[in-house]
C-alpha positions, 0 to 999 in steps of 0.5 A: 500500500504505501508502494503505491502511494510513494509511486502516485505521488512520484507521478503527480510531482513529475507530471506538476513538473512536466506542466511547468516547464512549458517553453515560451517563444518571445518574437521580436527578442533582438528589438528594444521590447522583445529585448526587455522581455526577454531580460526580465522573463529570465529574472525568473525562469531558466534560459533553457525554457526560452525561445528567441524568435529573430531575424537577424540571429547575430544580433542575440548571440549573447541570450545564446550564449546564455542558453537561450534558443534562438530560432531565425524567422522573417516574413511574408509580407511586403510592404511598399 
C-alpha cells in the first residue's frame, strides 16, 4: 500500500513538473521590447525554457550564449 502511494505521488510531482516547464517563444527578442522581455522573463525562469524568435540571429548571440534558443524567422509580407 504505501508502494503505491510513494509511486502516485512520484507521478503527480513529475507530471506538476512536466506542466511547468512549458517553453515560451518571445518574437521580436533582438528589438528594444522583445529585448526587455526577454531580460526580465529570465529574472525568473531558466534560459533553457526560452525561445528567441529573430531575424537577424547575430544580433542575440549573447541570450545564446546564455542558453537561450534562438530560432531565425522573417516574413511574408511586403510592404511598399
Amino acid at each position: 500500500m504505501h508502494l503505491i502511494l510513494i509511486m502516485q505521488a512520484r507521478e503527480q510531482r513529475l507530471t506538476r513538473e512536466k506542466e511547468t516547464k512549458k517553453m515560451i517563444a518571445i518574437t521580436g527578442a533582438s528589438g528594444q521590447l522583445g529585448r526587455l522581455v526577454v531580460e526580465e522573463l529570465l529574472k525568473e525562469i531558466e534560459p533553457s525554457r526560452l525561445i528567441a524568435v529573430v531575424r537577424s540571429p547575430e544580433k542575440v548571440a549573447d541570450l545564446k550564449a546564455m542558453g537561450v534558443e534562438v530560432r531565425k524567422a522573417g516574413t511574408a509580407l511586403k510592404c511598399h
